[in-house]
PDB file of N, CA, C and O in Angstrom, chain B, residues numbered from 101:
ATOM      1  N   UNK B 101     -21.129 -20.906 -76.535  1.00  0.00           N
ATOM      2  CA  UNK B 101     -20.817 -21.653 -75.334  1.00  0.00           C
ATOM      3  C   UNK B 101     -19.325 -21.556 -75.006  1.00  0.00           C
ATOM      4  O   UNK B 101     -19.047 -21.386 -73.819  1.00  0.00           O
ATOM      5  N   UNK B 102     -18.265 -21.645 -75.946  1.00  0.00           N
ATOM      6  CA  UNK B 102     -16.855 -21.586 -75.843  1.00  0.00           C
ATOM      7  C   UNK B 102     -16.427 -20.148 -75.124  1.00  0.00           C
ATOM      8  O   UNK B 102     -15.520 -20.032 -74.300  1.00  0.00           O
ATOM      9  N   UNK B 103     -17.294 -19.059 -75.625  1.00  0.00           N
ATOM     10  CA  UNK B 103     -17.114 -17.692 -75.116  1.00  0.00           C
ATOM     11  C   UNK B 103     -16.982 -17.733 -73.823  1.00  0.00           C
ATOM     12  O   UNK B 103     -16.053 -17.257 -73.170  1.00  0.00           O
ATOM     13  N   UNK B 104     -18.469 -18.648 -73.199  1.00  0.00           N
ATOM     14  CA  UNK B 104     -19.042 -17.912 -72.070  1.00  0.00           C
ATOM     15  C   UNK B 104     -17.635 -18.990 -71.204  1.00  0.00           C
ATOM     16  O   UNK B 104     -16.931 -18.410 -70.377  1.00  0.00           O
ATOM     17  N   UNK B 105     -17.414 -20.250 -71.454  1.00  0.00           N
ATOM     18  CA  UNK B 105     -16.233 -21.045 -70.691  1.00  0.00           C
ATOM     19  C   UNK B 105     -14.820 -20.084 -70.747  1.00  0.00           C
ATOM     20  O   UNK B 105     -14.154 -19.895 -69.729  1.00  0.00           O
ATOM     21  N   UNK B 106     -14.489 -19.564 -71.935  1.00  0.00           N
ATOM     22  CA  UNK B 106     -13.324 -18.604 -71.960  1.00  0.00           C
ATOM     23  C   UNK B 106     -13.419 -17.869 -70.970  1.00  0.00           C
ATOM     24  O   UNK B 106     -12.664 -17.979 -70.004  1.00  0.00           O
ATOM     25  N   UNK B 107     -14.616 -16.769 -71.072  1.00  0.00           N
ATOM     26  CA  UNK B 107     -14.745 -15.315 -70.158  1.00  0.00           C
ATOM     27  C   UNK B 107     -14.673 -16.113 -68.539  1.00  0.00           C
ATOM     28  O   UNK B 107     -13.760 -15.555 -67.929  1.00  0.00           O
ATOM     29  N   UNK B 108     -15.180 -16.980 -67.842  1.00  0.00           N
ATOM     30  CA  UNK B 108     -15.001 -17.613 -66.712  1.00  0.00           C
ATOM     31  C   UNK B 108     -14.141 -18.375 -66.691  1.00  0.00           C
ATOM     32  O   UNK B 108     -14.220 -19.008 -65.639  1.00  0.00           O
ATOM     33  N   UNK B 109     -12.914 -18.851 -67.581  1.00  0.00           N
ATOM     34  CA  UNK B 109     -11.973 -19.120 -66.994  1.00  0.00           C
ATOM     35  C   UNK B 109     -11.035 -17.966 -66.991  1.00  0.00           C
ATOM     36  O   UNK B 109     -10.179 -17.879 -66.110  1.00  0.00           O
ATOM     37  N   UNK B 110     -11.137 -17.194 -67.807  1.00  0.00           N
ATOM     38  CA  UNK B 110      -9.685 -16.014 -67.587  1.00  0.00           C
ATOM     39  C   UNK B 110     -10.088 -15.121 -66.570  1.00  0.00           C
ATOM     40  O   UNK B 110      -9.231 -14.382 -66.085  1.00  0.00           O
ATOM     41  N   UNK B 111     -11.893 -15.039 -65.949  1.00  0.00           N
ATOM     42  CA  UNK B 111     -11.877 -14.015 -64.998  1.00  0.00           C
ATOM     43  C   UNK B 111     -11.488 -14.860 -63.947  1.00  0.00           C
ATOM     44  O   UNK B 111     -11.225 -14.145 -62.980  1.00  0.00           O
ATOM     45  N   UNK B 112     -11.300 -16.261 -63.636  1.00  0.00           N
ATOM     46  CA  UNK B 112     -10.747 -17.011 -62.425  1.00  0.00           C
ATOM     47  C   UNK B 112      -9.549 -16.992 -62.302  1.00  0.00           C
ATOM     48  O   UNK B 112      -8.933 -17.075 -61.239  1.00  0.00           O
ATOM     49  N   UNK B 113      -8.954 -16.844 -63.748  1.00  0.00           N
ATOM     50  CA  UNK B 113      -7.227 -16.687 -63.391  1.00  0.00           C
ATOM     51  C   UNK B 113      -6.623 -15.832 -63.067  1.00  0.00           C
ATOM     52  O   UNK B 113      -5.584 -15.981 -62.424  1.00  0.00           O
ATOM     53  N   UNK B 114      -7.259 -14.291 -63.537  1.00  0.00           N
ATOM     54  CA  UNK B 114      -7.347 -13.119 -63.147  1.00  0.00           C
ATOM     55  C   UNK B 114      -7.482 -12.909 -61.425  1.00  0.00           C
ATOM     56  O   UNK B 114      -6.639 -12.516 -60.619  1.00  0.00           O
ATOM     57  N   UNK B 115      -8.666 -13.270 -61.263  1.00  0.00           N
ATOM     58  CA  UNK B 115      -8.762 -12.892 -59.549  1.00  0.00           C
ATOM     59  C   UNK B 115      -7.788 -13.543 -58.591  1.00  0.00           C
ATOM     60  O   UNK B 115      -7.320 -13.179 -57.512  1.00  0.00           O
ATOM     61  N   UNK B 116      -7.589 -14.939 -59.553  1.00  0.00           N
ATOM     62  CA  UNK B 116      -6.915 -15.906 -58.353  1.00  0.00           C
ATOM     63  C   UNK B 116      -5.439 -15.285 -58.418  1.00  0.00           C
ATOM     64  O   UNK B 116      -4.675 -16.199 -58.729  1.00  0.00           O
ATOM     65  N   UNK B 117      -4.720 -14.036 -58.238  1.00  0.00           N
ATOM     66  CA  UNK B 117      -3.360 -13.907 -58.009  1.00  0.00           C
ATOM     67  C   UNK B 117      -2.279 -13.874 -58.643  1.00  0.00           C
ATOM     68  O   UNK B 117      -1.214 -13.257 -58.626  1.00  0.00           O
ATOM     69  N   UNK B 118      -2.904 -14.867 -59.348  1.00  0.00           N
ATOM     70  CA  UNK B 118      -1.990 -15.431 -60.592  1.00  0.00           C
ATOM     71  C   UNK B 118      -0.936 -14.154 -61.597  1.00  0.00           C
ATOM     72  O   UNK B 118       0.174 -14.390 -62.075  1.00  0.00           O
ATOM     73  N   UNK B 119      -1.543 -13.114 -61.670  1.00  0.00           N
ATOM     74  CA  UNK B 119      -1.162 -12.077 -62.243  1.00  0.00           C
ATOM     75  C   UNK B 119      -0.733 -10.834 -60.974  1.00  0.00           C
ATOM     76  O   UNK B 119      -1.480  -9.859 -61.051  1.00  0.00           O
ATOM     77  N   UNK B 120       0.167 -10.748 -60.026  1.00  0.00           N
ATOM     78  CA  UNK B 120      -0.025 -10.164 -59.194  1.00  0.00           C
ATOM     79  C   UNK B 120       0.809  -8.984 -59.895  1.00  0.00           C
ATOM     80  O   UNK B 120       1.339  -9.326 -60.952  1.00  0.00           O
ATOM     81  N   UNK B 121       1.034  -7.569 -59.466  1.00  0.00           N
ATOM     82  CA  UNK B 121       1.348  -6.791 -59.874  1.00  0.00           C
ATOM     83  C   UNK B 121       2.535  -6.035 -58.676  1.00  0.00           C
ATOM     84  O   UNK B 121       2.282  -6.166 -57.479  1.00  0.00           O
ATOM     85  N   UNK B 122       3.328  -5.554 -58.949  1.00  0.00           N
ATOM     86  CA  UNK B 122       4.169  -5.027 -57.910  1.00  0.00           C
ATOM     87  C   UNK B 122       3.738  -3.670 -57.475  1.00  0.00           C
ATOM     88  O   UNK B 122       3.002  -3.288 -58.384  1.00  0.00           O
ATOM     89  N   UNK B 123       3.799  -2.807 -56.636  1.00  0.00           N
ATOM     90  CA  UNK B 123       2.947  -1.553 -56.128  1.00  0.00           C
ATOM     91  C   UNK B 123       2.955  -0.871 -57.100  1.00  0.00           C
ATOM     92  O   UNK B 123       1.903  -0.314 -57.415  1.00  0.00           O
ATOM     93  N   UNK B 124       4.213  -0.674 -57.947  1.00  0.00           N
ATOM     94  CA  UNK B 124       4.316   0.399 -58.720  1.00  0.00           C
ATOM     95  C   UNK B 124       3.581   0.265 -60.291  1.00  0.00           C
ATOM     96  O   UNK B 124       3.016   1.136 -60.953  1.00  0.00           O
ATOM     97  N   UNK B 125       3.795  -0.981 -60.557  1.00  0.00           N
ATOM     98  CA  UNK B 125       2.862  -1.303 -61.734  1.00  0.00           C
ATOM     99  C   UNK B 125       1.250  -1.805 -61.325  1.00  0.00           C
ATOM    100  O   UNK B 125       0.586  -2.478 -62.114  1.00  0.00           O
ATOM    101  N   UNK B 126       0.872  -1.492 -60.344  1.00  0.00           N
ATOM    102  CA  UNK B 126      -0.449  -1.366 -59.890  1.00  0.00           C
ATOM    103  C   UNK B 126      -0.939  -0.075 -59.830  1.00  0.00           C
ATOM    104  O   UNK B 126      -1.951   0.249 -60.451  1.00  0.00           O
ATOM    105  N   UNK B 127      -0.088   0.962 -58.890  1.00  0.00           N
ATOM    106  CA  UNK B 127      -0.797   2.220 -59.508  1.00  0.00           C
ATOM    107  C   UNK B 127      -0.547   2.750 -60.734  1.00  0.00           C
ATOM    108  O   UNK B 127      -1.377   3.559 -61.149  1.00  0.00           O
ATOM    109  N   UNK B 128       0.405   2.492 -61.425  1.00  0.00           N
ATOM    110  CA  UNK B 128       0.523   2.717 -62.849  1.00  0.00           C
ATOM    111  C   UNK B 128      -0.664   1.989 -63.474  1.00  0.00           C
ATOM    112  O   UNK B 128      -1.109   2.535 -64.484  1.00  0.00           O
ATOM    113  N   UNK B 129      -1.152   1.079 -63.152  1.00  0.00           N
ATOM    114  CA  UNK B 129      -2.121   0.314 -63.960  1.00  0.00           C
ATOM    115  C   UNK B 129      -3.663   1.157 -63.654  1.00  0.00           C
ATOM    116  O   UNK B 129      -4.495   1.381 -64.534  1.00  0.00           O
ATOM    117  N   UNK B 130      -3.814   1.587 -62.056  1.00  0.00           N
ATOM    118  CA  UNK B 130      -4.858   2.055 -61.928  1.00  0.00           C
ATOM    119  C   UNK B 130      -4.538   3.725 -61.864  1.00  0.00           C
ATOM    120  O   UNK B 130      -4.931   4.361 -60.886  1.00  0.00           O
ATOM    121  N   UNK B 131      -3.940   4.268 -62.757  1.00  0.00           N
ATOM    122  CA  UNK B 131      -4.027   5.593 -63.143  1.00  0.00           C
ATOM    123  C   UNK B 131      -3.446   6.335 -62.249  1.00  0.00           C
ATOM    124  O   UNK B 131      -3.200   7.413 -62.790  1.00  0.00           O
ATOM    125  N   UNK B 132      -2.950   6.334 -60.717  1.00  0.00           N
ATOM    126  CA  UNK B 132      -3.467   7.216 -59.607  1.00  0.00           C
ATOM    127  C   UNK B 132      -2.041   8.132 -59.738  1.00  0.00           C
ATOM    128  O   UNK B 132      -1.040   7.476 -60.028  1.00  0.00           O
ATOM    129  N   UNK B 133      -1.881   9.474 -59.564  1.00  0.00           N
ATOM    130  CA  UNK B 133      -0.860  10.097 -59.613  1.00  0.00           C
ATOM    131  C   UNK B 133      -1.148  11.440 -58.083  1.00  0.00           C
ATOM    132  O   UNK B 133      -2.090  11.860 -57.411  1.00  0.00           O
ATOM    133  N   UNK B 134       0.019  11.601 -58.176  1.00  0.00           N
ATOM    134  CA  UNK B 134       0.379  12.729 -56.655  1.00  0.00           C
ATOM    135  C   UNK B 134      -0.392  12.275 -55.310  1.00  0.00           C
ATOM    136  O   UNK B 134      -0.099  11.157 -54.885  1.00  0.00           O
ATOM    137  N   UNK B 135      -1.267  12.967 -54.660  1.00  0.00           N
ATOM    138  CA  UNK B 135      -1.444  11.931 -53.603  1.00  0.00           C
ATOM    139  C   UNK B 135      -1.737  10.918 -53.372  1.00  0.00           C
ATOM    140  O   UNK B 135      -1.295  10.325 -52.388  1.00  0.00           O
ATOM    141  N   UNK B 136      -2.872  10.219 -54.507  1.00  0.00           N
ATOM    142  CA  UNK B 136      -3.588   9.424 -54.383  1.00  0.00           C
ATOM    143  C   UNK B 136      -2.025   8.412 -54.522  1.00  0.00           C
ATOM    144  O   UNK B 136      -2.005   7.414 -53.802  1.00  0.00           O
ATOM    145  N   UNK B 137      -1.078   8.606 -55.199  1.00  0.00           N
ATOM    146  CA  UNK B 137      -0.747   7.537 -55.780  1.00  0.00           C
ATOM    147  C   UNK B 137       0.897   7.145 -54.870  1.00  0.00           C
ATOM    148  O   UNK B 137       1.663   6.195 -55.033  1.00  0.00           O
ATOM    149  N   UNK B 138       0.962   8.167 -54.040  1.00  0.00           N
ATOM    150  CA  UNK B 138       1.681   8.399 -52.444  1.00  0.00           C
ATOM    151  C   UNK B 138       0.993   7.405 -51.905  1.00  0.00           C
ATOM    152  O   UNK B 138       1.385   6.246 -52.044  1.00  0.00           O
ATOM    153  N   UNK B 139      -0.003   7.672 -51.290  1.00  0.00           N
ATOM    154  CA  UNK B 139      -0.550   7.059 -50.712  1.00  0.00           C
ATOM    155  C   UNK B 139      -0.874   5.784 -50.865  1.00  0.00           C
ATOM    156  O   UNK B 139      -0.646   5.006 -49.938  1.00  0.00           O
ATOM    157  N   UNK B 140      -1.411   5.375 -51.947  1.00  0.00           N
ATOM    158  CA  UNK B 140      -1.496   4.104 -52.660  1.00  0.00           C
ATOM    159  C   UNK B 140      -0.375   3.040 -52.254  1.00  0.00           C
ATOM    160  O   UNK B 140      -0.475   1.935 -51.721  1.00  0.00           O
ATOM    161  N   UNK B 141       0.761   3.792 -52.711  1.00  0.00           N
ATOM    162  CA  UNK B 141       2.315   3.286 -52.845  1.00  0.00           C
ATOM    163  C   UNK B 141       2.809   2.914 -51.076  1.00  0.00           C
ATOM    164  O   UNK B 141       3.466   1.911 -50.797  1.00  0.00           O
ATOM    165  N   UNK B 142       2.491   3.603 -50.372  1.00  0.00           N
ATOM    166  CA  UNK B 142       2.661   3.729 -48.399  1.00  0.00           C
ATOM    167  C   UNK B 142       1.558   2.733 -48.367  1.00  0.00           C
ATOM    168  O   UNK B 142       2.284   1.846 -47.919  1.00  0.00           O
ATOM    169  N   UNK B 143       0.589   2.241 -48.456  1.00  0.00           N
ATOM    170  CA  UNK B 143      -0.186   1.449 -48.189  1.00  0.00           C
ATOM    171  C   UNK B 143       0.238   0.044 -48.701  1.00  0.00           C
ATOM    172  O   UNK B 143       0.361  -0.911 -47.934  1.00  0.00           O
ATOM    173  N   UNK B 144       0.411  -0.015 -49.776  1.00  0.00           N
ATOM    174  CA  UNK B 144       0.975  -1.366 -50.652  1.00  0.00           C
ATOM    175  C   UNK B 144       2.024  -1.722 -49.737  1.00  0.00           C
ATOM    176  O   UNK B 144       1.749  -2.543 -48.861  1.00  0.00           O
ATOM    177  N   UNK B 145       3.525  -1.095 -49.814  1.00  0.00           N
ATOM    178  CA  UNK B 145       4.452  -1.063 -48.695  1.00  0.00           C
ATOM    179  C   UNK B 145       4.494  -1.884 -47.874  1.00  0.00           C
ATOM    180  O   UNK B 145       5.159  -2.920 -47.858  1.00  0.00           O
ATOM    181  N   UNK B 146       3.523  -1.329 -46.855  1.00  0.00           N
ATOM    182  CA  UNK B 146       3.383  -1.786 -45.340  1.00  0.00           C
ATOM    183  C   UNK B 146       2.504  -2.379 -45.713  1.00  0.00           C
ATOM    184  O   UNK B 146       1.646  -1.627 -45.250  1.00  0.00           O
ATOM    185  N   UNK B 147       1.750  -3.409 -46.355  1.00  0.00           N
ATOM    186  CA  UNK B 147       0.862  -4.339 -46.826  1.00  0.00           C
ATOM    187  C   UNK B 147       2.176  -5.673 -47.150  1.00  0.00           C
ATOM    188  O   UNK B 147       2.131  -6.826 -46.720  1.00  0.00           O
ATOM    189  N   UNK B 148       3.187  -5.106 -47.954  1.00  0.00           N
ATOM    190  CA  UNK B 148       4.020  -5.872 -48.580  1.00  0.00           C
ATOM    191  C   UNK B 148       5.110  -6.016 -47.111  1.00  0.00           C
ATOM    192  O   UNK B 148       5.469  -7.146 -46.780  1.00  0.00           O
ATOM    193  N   UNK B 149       5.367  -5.342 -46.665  1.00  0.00           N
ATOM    194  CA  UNK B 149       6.389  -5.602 -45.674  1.00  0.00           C
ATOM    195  C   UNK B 149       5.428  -6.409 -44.017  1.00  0.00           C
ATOM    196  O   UNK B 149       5.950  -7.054 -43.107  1.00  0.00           O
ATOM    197  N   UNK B 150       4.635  -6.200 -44.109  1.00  0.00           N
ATOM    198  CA  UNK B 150       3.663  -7.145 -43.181  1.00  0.00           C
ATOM    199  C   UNK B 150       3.597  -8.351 -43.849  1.00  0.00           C
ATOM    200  O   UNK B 150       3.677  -9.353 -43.137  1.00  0.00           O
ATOM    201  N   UNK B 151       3.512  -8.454 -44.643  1.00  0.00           N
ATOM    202  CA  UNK B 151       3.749 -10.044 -45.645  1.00  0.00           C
ATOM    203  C   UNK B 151       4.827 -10.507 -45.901  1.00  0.00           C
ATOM    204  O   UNK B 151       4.869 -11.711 -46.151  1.00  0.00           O
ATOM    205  N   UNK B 152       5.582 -10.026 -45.918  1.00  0.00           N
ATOM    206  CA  UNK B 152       7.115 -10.517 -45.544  1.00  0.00           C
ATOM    207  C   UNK B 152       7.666 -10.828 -44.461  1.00  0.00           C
ATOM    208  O   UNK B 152       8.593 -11.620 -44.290  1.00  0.00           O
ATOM    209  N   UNK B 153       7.015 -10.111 -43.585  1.00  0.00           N
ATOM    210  CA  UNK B 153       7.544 -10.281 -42.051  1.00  0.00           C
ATOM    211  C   UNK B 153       7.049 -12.003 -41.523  1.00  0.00           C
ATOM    212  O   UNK B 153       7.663 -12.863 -40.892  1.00  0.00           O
ATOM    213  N   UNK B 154       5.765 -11.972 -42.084  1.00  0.00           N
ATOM    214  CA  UNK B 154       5.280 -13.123 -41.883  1.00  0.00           C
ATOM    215  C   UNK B 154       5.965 -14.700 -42.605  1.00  0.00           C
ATOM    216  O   UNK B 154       5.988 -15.830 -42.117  1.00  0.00           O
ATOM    217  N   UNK B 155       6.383 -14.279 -43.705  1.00  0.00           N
ATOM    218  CA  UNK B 155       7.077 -14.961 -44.238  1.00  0.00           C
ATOM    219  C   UNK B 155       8.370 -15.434 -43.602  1.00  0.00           C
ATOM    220  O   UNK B 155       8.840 -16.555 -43.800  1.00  0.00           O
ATOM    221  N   UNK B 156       8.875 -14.578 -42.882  1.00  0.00           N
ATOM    222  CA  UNK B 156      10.284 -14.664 -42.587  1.00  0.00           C
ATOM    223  C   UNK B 156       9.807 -15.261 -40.947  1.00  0.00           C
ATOM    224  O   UNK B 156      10.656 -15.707 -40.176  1.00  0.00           O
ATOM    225  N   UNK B 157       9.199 -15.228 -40.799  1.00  0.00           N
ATOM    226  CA  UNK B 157       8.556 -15.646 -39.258  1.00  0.00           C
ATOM    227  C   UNK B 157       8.615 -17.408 -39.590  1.00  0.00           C
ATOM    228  O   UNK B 157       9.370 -18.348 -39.341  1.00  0.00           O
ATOM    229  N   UNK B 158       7.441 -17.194 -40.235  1.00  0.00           N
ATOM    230  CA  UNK B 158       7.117 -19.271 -40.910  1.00  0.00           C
ATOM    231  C   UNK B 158       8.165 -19.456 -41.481  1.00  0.00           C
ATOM    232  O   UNK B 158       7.758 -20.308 -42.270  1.00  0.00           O
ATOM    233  N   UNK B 159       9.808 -19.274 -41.858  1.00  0.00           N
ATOM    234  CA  UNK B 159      10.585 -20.266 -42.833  1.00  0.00           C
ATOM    235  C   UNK B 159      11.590 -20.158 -41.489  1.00  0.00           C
ATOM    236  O   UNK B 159      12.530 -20.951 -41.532  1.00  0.00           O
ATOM    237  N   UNK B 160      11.522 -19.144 -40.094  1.00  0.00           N
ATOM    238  CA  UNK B 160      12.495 -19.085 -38.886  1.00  0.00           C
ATOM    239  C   UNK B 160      13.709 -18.500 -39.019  1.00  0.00           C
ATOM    240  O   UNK B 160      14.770 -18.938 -38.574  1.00  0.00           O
ATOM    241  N   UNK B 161      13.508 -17.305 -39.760  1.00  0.00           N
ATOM    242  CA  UNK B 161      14.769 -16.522 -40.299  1.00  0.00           C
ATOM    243  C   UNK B 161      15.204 -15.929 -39.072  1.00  0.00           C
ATOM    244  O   UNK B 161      14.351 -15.711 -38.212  1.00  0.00           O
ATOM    245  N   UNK B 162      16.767 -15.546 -38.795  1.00  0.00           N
ATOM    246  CA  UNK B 162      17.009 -14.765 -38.018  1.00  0.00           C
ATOM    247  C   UNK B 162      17.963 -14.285 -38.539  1.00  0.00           C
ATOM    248  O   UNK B 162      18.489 -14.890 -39.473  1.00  0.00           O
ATOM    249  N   UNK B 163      18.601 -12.747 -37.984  1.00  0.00           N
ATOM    250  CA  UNK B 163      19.463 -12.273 -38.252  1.00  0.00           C
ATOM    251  C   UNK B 163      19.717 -11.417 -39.843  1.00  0.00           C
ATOM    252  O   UNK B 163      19.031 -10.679 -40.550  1.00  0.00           O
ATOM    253  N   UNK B 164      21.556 -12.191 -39.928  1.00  0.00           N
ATOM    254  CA  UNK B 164      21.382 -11.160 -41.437  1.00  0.00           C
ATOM    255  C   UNK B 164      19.946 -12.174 -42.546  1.00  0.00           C
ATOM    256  O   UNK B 164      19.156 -11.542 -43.247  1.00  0.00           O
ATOM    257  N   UNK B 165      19.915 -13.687 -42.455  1.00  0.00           N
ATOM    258  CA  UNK B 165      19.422 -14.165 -43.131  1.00  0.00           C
ATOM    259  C   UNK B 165      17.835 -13.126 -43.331  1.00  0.00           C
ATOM    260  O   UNK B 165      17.328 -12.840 -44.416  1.00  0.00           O
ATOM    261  N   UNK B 166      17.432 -12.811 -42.268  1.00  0.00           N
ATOM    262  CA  UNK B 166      16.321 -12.344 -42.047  1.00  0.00           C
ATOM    263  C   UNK B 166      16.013 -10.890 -42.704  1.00  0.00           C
ATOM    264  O   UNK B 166      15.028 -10.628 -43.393  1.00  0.00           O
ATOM    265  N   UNK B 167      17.000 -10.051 -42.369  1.00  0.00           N
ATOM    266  CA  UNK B 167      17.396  -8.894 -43.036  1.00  0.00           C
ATOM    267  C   UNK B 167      17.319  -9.096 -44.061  1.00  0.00           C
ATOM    268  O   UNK B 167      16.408  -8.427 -44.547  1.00  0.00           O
ATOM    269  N   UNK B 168      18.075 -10.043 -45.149  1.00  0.00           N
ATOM    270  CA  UNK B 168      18.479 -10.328 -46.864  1.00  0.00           C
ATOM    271  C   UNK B 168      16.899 -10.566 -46.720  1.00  0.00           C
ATOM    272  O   UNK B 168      16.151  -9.602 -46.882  1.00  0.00           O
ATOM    273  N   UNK B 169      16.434 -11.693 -46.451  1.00  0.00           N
ATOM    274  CA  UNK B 169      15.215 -11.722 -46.963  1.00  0.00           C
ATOM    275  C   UNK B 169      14.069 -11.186 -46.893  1.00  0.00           C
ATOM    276  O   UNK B 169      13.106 -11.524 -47.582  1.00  0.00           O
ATOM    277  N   UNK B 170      14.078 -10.319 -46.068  1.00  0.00           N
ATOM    278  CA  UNK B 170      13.045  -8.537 -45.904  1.00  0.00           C
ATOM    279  C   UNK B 170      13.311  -7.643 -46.819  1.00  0.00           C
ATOM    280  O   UNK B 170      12.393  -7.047 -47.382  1.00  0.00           O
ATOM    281  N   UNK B 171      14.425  -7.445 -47.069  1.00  0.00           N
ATOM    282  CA  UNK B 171      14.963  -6.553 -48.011  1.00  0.00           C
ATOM    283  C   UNK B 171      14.893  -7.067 -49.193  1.00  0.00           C
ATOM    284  O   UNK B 171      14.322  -6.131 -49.753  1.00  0.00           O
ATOM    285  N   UNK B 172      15.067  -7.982 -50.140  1.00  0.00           N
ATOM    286  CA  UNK B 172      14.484  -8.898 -51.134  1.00  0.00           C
ATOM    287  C   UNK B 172      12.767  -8.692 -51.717  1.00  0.00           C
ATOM    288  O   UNK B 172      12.283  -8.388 -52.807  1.00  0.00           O
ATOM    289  N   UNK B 173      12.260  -8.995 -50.522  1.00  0.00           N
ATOM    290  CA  UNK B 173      10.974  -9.373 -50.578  1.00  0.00           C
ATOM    291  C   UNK B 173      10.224  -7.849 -50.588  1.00  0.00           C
ATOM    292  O   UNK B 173       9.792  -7.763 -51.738  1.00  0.00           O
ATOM    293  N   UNK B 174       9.949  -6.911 -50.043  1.00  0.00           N
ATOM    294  CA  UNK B 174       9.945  -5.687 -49.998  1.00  0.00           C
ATOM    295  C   UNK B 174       9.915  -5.447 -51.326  1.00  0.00           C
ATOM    296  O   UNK B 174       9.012  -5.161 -52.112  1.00  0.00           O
ATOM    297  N   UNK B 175      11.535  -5.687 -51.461  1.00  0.00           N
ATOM    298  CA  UNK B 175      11.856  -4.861 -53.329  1.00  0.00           C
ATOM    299  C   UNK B 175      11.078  -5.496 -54.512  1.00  0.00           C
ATOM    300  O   UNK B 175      10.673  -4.992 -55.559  1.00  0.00           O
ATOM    301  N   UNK B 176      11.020  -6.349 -54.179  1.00  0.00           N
ATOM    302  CA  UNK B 176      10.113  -7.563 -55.397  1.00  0.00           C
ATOM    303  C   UNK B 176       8.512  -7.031 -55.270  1.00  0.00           C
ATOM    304  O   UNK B 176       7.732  -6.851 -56.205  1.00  0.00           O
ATOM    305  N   UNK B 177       8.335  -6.893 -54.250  1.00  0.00           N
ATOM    306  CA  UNK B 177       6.849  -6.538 -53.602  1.00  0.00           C
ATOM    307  C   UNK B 177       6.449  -4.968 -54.359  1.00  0.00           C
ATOM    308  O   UNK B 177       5.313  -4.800 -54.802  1.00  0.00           O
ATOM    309  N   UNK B 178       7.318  -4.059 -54.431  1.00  0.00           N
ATOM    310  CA  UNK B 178       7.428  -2.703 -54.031  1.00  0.00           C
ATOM    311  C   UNK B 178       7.216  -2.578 -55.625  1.00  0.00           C
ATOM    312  O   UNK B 178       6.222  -2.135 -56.202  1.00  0.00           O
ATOM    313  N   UNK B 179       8.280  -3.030 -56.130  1.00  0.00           N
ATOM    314  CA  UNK B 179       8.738  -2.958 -57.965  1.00  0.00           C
ATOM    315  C   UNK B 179      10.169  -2.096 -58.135  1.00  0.00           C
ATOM    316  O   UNK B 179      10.566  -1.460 -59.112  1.00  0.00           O
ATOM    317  N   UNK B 180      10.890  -2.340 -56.631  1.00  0.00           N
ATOM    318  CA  UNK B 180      12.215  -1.786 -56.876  1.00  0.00           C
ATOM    319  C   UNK B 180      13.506  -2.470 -58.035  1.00  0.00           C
ATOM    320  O   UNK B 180      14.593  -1.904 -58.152  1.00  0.00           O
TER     321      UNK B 180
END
């Protein structure tokens, strides 16, 4: 019984985010090399920089503030 409560709580902590991975240690994690892993990496990106943008939208950034914190967020996102 302890198993089956373990295996459903670590696969909930797992899915829920909690462990997020930065682009680069995601395709490193899922194997992908030369195009696949181009591509992978351009997709994450502009996944990560659309999520930032939004971010910087809802806290009312403008300017350089806005810039620092695109550029921040990106790199954290990216695994720069």
């Amino acid at each position: 019984m302890r198993t089956i409560i373990f295996a459903a709580a670590f696969a909930l902590a797992s899915s829920s985010g909690a462990f997020a991975l930065s682009c680069k240690e995601d395709t490193t994690a899922k194997r992908l090399a030369g195009a696949a892993a181009t591509s992978h990496m351009k997709k994450c990106e502009t996944d990560a920089r659309a999520k930032c943008e939004a971010d910087s939208t809802a806290r009312k950034l403008a300017g350089a503030a806005k810039t620092s914190h695109m550029k921040k967020c990106v790199d954290d996102a990216v695994g720069n």
